[in-house]
C-alpha positions as CSV (number, residue, x, y, z in Angstrom):
1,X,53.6,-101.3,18.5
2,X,51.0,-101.1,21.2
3,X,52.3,-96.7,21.8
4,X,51.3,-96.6,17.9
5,X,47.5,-98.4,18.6
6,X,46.9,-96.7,21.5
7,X,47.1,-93.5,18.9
8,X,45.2,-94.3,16.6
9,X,42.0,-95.1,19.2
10,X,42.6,-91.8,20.5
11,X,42.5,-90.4,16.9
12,X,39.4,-92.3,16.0
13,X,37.4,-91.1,19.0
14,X,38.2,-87.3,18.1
15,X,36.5,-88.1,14.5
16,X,33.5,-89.9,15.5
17,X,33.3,-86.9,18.5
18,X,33.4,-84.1,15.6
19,X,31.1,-85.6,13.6
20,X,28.8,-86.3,16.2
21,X,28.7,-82.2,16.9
22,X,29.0,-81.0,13.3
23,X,26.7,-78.0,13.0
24,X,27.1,-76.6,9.7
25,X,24.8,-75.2,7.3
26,X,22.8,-77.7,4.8
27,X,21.9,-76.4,1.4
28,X,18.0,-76.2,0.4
29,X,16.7,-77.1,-2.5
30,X,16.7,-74.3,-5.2
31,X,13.0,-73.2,-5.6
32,X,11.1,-73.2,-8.6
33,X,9.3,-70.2,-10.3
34,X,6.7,-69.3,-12.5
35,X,4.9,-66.6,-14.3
36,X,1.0,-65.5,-14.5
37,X,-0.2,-63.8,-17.6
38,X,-3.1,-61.2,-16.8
39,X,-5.5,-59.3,-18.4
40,X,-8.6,-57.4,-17.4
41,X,-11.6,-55.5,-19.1
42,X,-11.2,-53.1,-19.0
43,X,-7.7,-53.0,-18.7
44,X,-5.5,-50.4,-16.7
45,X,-5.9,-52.4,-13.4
46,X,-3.0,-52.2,-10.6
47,X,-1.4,-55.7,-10.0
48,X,-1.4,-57.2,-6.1
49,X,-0.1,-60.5,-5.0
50,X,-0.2,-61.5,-2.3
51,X,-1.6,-57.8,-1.1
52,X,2.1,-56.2,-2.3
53,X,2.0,-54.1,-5.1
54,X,3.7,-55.4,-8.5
55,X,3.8,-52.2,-9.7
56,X,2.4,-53.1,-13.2
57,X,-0.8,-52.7,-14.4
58,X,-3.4,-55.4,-16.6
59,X,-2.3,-56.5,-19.4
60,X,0.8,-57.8,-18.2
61,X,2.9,-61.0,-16.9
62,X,3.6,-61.1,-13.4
63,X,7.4,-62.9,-13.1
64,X,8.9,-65.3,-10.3
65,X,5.7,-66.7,-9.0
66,X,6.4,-69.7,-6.5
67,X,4.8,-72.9,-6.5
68,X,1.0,-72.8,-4.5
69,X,-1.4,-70.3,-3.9
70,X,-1.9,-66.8,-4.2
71,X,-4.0,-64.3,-3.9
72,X,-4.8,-61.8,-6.8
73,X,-6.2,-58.5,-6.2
74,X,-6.7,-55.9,-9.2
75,X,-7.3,-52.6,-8.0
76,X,-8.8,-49.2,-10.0
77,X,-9.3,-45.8,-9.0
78,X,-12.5,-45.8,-10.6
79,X,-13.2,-49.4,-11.6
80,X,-14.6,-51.8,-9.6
81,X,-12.0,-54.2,-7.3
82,X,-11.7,-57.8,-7.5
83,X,-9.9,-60.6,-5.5
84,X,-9.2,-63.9,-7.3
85,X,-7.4,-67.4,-5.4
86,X,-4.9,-68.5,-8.0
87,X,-3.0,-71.7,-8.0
88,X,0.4,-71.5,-9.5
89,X,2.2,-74.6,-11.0
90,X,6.0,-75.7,-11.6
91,X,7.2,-74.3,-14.9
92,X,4.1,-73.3,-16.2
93,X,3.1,-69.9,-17.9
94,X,-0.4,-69.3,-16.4
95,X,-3.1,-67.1,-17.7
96,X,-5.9,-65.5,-16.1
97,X,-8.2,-63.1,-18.2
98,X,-10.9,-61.0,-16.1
99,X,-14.2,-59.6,-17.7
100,X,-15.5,-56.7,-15.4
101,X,-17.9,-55.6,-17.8
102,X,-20.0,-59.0,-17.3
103,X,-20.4,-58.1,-13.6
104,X,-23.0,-56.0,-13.2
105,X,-22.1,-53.7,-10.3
106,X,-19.2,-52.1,-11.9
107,X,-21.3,-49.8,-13.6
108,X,-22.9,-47.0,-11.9
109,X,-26.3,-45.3,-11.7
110,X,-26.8,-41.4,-11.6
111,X,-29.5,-39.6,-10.4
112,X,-30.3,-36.1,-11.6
113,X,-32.8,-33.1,-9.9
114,X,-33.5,-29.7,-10.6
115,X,-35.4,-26.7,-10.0
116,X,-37.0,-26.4,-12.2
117,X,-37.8,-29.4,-13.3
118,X,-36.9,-30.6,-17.2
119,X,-34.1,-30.3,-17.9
120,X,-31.6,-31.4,-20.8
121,X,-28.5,-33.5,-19.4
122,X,-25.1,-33.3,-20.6
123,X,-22.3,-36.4,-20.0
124,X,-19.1,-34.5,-21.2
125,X,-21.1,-32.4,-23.4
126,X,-22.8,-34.8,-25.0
127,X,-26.3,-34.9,-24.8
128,X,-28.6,-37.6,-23.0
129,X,-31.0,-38.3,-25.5
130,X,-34.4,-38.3,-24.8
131,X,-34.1,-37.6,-21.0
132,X,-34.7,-34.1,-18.8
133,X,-34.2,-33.9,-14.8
134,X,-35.7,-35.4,-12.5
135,X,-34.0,-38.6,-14.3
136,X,-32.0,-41.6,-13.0
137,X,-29.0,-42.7,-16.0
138,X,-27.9,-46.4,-15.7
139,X,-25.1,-48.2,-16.3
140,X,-23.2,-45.4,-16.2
141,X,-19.2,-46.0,-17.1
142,X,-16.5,-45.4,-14.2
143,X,-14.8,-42.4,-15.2
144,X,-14.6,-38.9,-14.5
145,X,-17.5,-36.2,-16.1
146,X,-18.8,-33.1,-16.6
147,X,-22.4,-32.9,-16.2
148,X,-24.1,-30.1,-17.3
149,X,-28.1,-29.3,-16.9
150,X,-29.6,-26.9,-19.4
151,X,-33.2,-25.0,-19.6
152,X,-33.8,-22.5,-21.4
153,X,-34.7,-19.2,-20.0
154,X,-32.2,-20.6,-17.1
155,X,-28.3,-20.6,-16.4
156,X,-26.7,-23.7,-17.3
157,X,-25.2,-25.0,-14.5
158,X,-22.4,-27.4,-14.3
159,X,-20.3,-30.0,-12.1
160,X,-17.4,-32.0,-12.6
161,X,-18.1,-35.9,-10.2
162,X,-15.7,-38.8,-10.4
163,X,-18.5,-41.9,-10.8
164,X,-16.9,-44.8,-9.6
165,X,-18.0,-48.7,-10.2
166,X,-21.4,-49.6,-8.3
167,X,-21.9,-46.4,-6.6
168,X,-25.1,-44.9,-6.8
169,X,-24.5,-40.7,-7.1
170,X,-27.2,-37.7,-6.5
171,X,-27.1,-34.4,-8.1
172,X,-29.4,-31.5,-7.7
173,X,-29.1,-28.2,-8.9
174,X,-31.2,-24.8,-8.7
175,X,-31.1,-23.4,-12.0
176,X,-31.1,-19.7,-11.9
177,X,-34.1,-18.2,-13.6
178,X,-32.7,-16.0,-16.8
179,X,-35.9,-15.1,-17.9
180,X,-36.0,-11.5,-16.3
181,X,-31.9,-11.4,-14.9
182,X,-28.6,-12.7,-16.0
183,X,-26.4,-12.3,-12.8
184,X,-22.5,-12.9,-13.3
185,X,-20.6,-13.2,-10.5
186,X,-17.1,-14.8,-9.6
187,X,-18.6,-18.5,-9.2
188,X,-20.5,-18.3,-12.8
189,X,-18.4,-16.0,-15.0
190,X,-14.9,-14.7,-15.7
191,X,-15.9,-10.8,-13.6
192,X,-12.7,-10.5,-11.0
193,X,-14.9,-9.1,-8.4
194,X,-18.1,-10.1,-7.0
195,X,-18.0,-5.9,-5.0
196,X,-18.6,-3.2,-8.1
197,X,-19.2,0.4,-8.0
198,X,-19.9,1.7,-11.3
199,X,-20.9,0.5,-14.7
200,X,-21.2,2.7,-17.6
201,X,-21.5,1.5,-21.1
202,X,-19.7,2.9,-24.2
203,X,-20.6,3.8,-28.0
204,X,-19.6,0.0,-28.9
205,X,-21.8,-1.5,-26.1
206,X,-19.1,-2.4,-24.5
207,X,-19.6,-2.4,-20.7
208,X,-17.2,-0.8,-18.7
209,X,-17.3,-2.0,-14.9
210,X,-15.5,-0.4,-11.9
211,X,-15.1,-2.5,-8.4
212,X,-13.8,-2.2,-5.4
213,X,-11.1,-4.3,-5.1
214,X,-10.1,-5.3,-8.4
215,X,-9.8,-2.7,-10.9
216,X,-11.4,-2.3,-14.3
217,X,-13.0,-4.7,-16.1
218,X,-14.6,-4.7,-19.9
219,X,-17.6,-6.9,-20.7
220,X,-18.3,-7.3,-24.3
221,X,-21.5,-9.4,-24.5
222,X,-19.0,-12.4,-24.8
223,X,-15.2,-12.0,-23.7
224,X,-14.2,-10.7,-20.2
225,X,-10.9,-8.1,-20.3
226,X,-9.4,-7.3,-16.5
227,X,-7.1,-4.5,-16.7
228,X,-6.0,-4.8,-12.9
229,X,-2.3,-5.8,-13.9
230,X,-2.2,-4.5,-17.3
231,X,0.0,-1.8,-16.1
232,X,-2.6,0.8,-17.2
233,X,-4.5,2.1,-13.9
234,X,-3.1,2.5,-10.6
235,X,-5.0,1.9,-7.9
236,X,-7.7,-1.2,-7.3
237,X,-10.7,0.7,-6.2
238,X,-12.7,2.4,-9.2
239,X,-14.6,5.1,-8.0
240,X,-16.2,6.6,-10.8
241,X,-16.5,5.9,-14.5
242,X,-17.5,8.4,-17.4
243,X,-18.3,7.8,-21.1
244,X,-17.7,11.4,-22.6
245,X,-19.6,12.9,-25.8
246,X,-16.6,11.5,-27.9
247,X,-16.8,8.1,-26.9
248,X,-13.5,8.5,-24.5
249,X,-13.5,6.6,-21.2
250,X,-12.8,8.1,-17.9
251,X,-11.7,6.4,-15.0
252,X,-11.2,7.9,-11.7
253,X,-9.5,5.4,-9.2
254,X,-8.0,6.2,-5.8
255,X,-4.6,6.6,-6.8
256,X,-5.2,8.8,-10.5
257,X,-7.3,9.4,-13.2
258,X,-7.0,8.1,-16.6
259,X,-8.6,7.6,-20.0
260,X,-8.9,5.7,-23.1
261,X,-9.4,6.3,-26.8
262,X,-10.2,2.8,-27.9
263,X,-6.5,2.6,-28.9
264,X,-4.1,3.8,-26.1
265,X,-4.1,4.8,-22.6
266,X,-3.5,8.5,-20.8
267,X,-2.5,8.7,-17.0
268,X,-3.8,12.2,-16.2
269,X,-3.1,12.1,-12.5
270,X,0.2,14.8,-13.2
271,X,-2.2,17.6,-13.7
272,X,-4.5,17.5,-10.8
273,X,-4.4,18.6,-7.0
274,X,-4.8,15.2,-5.5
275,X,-4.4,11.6,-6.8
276,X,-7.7,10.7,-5.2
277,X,-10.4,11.0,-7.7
278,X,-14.1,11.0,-6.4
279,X,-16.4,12.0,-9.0
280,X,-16.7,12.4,-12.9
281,X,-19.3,14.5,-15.2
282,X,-19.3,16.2,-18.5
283,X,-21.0,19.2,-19.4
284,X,-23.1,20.4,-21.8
285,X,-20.2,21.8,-24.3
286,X,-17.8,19.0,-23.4
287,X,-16.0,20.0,-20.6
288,X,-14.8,17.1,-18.1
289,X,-15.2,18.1,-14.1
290,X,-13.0,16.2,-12.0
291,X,-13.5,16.5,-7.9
292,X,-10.8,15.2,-6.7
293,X,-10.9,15.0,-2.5
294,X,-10.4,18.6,-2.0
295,X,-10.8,20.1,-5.3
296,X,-12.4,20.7,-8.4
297,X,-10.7,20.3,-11.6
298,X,-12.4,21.7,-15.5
299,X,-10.4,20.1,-17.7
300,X,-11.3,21.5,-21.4
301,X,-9.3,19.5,-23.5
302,X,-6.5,21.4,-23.1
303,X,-6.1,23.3,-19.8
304,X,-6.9,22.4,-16.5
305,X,-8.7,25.0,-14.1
306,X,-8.7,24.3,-10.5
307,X,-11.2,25.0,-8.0
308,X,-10.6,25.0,-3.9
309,X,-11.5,26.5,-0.8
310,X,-8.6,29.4,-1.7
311,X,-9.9,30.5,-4.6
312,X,-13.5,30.2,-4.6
313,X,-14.7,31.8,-1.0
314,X,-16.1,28.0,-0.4
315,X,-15.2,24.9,1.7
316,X,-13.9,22.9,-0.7
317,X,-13.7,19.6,1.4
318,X,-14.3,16.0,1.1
319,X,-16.3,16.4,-2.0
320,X,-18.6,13.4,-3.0
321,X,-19.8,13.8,-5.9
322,X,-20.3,16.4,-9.0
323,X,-23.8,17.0,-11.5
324,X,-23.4,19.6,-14.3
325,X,-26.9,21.4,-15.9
326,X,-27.5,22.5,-19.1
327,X,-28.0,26.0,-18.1
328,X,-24.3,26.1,-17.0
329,X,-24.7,25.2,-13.6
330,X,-21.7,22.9,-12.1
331,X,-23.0,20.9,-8.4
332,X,-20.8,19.4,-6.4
333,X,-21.8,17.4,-3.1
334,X,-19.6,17.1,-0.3
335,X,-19.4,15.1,2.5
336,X,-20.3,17.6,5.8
337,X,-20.8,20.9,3.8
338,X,-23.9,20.5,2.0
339,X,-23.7,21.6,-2.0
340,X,-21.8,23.7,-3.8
341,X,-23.2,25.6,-6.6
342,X,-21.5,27.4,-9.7
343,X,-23.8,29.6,-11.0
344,X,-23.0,33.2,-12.6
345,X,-19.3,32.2,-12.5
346,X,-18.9,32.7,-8.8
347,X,-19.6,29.8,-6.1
348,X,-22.3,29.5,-3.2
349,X,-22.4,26.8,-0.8
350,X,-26.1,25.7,0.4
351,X,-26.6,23.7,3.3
352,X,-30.0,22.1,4.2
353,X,-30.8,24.8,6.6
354,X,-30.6,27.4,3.8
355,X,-32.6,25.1,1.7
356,X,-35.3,25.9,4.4
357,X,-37.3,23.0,3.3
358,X,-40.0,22.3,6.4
359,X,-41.7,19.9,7.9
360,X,-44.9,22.3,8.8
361,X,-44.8,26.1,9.2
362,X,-42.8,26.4,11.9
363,X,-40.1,23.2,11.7
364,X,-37.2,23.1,9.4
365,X,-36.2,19.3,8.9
366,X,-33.0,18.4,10.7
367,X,-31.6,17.0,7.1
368,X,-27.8,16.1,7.2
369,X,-25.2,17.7,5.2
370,X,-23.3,14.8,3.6
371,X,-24.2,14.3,0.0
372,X,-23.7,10.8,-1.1
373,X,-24.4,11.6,-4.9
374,X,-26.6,14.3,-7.4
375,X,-27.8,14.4,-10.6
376,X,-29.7,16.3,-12.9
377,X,-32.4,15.9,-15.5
378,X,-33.4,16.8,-18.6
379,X,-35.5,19.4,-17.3
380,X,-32.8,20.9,-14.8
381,X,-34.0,19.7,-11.6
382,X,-31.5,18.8,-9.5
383,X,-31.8,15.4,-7.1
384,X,-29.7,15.1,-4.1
385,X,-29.6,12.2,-1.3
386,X,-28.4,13.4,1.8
387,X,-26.9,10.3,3.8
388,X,-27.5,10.0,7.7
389,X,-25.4,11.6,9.8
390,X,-24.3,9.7,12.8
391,X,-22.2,12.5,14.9
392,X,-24.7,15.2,14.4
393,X,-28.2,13.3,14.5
394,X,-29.8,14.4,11.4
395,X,-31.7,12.2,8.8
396,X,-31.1,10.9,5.5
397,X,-33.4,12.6,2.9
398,X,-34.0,12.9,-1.2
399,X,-34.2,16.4,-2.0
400,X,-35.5,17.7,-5.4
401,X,-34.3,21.2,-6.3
402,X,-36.5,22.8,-8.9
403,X,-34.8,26.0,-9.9
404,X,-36.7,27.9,-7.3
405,X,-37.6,25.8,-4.3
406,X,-36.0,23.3,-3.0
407,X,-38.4,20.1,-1.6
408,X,-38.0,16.7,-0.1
409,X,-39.2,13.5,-1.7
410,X,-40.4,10.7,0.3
411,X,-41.1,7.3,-1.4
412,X,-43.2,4.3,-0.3
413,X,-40.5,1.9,0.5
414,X,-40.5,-0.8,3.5
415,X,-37.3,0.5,4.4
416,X,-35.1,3.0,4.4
417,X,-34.3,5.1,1.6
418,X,-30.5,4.8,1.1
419,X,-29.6,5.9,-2.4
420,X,-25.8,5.1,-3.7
421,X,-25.6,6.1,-6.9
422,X,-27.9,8.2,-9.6
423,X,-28.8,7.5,-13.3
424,X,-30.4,9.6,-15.7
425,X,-32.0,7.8,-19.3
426,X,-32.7,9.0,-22.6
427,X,-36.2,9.1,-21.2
428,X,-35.7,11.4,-18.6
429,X,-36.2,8.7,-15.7
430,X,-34.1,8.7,-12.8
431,X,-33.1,5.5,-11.8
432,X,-31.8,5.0,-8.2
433,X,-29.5,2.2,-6.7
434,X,-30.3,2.0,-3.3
435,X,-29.0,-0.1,-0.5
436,X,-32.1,-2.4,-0.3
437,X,-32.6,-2.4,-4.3
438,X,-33.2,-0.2,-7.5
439,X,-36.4,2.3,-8.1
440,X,-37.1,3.7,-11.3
441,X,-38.8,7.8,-10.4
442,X,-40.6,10.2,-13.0
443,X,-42.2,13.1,-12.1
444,X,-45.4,11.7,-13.6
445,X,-45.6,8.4,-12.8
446,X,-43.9,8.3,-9.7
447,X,-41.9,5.5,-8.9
448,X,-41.0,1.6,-9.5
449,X,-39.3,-0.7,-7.2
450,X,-37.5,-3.8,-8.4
451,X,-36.6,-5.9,-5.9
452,X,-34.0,-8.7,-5.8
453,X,-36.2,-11.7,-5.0
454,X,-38.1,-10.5,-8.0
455,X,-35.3,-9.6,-10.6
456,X,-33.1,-12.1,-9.7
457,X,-29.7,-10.0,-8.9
458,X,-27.8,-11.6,-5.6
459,X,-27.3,-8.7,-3.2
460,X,-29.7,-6.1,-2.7
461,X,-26.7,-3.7,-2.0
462,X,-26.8,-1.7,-5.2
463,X,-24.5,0.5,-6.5
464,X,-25.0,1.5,-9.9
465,X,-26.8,1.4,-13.0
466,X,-27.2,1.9,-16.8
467,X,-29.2,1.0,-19.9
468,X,-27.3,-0.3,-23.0
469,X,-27.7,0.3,-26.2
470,X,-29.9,-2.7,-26.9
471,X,-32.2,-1.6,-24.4
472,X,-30.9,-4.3,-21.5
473,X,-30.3,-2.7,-17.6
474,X,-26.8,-3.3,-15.9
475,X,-27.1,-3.4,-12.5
476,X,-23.5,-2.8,-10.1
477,X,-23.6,-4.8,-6.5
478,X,-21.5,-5.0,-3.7
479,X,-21.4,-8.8,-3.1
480,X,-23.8,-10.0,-6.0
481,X,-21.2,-9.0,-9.2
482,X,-23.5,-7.5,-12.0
483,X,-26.5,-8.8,-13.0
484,X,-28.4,-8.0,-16.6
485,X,-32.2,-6.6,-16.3
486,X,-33.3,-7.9,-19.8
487,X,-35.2,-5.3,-22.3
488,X,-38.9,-5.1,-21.8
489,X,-39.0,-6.5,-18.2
490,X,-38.0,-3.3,-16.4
């Protein structure tokens, strides 16, 4: 009896002893949730509690919302923020509804410049009524736009802003003066190329423009037409263009020559000496002559005839350029040689010391040899420009040849005469693209300059240029595109 009490002390003290030391985990209370109704207008606004993301966006009801306080945020890209102190109660659907249009800086203000002044503005192509720059629009709505600034006798010019709520947002814009000039260039029209070497314009007043580094291009008036990768021309440097008697276009490229009907395409590289075509002209009973680098080719619809230094007694080398006269004559520049001349169905060649053209009795002028480009007018004088020549020291010069005697021409410039390219009009002017701008010469009145801070065209690197059939100039640039002179201001 006393063996059995003595156990069961020992056994009560190990209970009390455990539960003295007990350690184990105590259930909490199960919490309780809630849920928050928002909306917002406008609606479309990101959901934050408690700076996390919901990932919903107003209208909409936020789920599992514990008991207390929270803090709301709605964010927009565009709209303005807000941040709202919510209280959330047991087992009760909450609702918060947000009016942004009542608060006054979620709109926006825009102001609007321009030179010159007063001009219309366009929101999305709609018009501002009753408003022209300089202006400041209020209460503008958060969003993305297009605004647009028109004037007449001016390019419209356009921008595309993101206006957000309570910002205040500048614009000003120099609208380019289309009174005189219409430039296009890569930044304000569909034209592949800002660098172009010829421009020629056809029966259908289309024109045809050659660059540099981007093929052929076709201008309409309206629609732009790139035939870089149409799989029609090889070669991405136009070097000449001709518009025959027939209405055929000619394109000589540095990798082939080829033409169009105004219904299919002809690659006519096959048939000549050298796939690097320099220089186009027609003559006057429809033959084409084609110098190609080290040749000359007379294509007659037909047959090709070639011309070189093994056939002819001449240097047929690095030609430049090629000028046919109505008396027959063919004249072809080259580039170190002087011209050559076809005349009585042989060939001469006639450097500028043969020219004998002096500067007094006793001095010949120490004119170089290389031939950038020649042309001849109605009357059958034929203009040269000789180019400076660097390794031999001699001078650049414009020579006039007059059937008899050949002279130089010296024009009032206030720089130097650097002539790229030659065009004749129906009224017998020449018309000169220079590096440094365009002249207009006649034998009677002498000459015009048109300058590009005058005219409006965006490099003074000129190339090329022709008059269209509505009377409006096209003037070719290296770095300024094309620019149109309009009728009756040139």
């Amino acid at each position: 009896m006393k063996k059995i009490s003595t156990y069961l002390l020992i056994l009560i003290c190990i209970v009390s002893c455990e539960k003295d030391v007990f350690t184990g985990l105590v259930e909490s209370p199960i919490p309780t949730y809630s849920k928050i109704f928002i909306s917002s207008n406008p609606g479309g606004y990101r959901i934050f509690i408690d700076d996390k993301n919901t990932g919903i966006v107003s209208p909409d009801t936020v789920l599992y919302l514990t008991e207390g306080q929270h803090k709301l945020n709605l964010r927009h890209d565009f709209y303005l923020d807000t941040t709202l102190t919510i209280t959330v109660d047991k087992s009760v659907i909450k609702i918060i509804s947000v009016d942004m249009l009542k608060n006054p800086r979620f709109f926006a203000n825009v102001t609007l410049s321009s030179i010159p002044s007063s001009a219309k503005i366009y929101f999305n192509d709609r018009l501002v009524n009753n408003v022209t720059t300089p202006a400041t629009i209020k209460n503008v709505f958060p969003g993305k736009y297009e605004i647009k600034l028109s004037k007449k006798d001016c390019r419209d010019d356009s921008t595309d802003i993101i206006v957000k709520g309570g910002e205040h947002i500048e614009i000003q814009r120099i609208l380019e003066d289309t009174s005189r000039t219409i430039s296009y260039r890569t930044n304000n029209s569909k034209i592949s190329s800002n660098q172009v070497n010829k421009v020629v314009v056809d029966k259908y007043n289309n024109k045809w423009i050659g660059t540099v580094d981007h093929g052929l291009m076709k201008f309409d008036g309206k629609n732009w037409t790139s035939y870089e990768n149409a799989g029609v021309i090889e070669g991405s440097r136009i070097q000449d263009l001709l518009i025959d008697r027939n209405g055929k276009l000619w394109v000589a490229s540095i990798k082939g020559l080829f033409t169009f009907d105004g219904f299919s395409w002809m690659n006519m590289t096959n048939n000549l000496p050298s796939n690097n075509v320099i220089a186009l002209d027609e003559d006057f009973i429809g033959n084409i002559w084609i110098a190609t680098i080290n040749a000359l080719v007379k294509y007659n619809g037909s047959s090709y005839q070639v011309f070189n230094s093994g056939n002819t007694g001449v240097q047929f080398l690095n030609l430049s350029s090629v000028a046919c006269s109505n008396n027959g004559d063919i004249w072809v520049g080259t580039s170190g040689s002087g011209i050559l001349r076809y005349h009585g169905n042989r060939w001469i060649n006639i450097t500028t010391v043969a020219m004998s053209i002096f500067f007094n009795e006793s001095q010949i002028l120490d004119i170089s040899d290389i031939i950038k480009d020649l042309i001849v007018d109605k009357n059958g004088n034929l203009y040269s420009f000789h180019i400076y020549d660097q390794a031999l020291e001699v001078r650049s010069a414009l020579i006039r040849f007059n059937g008899a005697q050949w002279e130089e021409l010296r024009l009032n410039l206030l720089f130097a005469l650097d002539v790229e390219s030659f065009y004749l009009d129906t009224g017998n002017n020449i018309w000169m693209a220079l590096n440094g701008g365009l002249v207009k010469y006649n034998t009677t009145q002498q000459f015009k300059f048109y300058d590009s801070d005058s005219y409006g065209y965006f490099s003074k690197w000129c190339t090329s240029f022709s008059i269209d059939l509505n009377g409006d100039g096209w003037l070719a640039t290296k770095g300024g595109g094309i620019a149109k002179l309009k009728k009756g201001t040139f």
